[in-house]
DRENBAKE-22679 format. One line per 2 residues: for each residue x, z, y of N, C-alpha, C. Coordinates in pm, whole numbers, plus 50000, padded with zeros to 5 digits. Atoms other than C-alpha are relative to their C-alpha. Layout:
# residues N
X/Z/Y/X/Z/Y/X/Z/Y ~ ...
END
This chain:
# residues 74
49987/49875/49928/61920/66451/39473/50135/50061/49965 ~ 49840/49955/49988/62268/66621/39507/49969/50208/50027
50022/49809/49974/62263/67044/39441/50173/49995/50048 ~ 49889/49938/49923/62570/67169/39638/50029/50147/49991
49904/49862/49986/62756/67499/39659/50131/49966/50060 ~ 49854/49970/49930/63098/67621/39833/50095/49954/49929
49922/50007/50067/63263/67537/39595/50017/49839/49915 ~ 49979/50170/50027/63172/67172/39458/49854/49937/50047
50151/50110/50008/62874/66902/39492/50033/49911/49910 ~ 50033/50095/50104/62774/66733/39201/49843/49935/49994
50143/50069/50020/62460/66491/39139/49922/50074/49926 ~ 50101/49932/50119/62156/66607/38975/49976/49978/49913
50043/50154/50149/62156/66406/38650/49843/50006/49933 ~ 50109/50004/50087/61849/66359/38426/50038/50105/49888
49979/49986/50098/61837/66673/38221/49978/50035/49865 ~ 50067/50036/50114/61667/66540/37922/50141/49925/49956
49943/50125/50046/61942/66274/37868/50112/50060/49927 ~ 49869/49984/50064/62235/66313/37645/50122/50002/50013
49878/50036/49949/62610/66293/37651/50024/49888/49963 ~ 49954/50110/50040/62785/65979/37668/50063/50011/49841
49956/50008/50150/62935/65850/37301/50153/50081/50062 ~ 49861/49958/49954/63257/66034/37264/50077/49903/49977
49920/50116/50079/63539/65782/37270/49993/49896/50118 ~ 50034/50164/49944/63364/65525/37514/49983/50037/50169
49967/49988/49879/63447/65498/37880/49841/50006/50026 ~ 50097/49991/49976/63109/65578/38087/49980/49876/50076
49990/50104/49925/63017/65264/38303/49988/50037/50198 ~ 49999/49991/49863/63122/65262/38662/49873/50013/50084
50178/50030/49912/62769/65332/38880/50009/49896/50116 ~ 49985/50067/49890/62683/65032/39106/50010/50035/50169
49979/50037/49856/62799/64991/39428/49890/50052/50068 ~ 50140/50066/49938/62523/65053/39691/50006/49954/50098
49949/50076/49886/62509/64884/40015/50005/50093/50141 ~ 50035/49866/49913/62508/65084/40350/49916/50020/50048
50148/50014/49986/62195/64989/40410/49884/50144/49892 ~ 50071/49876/50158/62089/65216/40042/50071/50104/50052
49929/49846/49967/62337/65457/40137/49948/50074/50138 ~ 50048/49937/49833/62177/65539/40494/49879/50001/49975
50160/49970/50069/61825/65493/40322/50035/50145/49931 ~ 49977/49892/50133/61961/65786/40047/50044/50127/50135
49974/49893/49929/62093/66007/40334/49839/50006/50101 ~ 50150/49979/49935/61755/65992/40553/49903/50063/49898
50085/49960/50133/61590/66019/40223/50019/50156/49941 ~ 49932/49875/50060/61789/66376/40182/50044/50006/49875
49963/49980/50152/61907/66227/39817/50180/50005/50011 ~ 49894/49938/50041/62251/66264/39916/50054/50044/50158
49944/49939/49892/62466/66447/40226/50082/49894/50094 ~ 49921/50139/49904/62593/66093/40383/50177/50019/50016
49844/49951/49962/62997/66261/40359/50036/49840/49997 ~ 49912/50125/50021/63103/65885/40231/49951/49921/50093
50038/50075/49909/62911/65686/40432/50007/50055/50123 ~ 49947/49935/49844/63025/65906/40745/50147/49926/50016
49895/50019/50023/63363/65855/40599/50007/49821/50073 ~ 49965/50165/49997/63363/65453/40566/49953/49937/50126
50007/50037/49838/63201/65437/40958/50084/50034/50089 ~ 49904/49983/49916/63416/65636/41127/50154/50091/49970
49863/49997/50023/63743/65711/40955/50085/49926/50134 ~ 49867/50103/49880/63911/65438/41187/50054/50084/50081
50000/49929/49876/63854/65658/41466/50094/50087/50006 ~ 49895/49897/50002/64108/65926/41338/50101/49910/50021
49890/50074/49983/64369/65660/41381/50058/49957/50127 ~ 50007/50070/49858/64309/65554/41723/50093/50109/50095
49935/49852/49939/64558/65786/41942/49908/50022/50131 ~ 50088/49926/49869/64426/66028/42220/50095/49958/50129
49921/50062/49883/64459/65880/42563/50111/50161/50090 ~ 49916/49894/49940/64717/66086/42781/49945/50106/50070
50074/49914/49895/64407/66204/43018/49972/50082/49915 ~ 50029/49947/50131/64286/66362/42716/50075/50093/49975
49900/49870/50097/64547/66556/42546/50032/50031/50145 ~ 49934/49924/49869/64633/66666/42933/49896/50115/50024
50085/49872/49988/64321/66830/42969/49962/50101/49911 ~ 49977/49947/50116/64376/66978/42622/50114/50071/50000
49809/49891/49964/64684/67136/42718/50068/49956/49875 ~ 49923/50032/50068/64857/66921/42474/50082/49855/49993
END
């Protein structure tokens, strides 16, 4: 589950659990697939921003046809 505010979103951690050792890098969290990641957003455990990201980023790249930005007055 993911608590949010205006200001940041952070995960919900476990909080019983401790801090990491001081000193010792934490271990990278696995990967998940987009399959888990589109399960976890249906699921409401997290807000899907990355997995929005990594589908349709491209799309900002693609330029706007001429009909387009004409009827945009730009």
């Amino acid at each position: 589950m993911t608590l949010c505010n205006s200001m940041s979103c952070e995960p919900k951690g476990n909080p019983t659990a401790g801090p990491a050792h001081p000193g010792h890098a934490e271990p990278n969290p696995p990967q998940l697939s987009v399959a888990e990641r589109i399960a976890a957003f249906l699921d409401g455990r997290t807000h899907g921003e990355d997995l929005l990201h990594e589908l349709y980023d491209y799309v900002l790249e693609e330029p706007v046809p001429p009909r387009v930005r004409a009827l945009l007055g730009r």
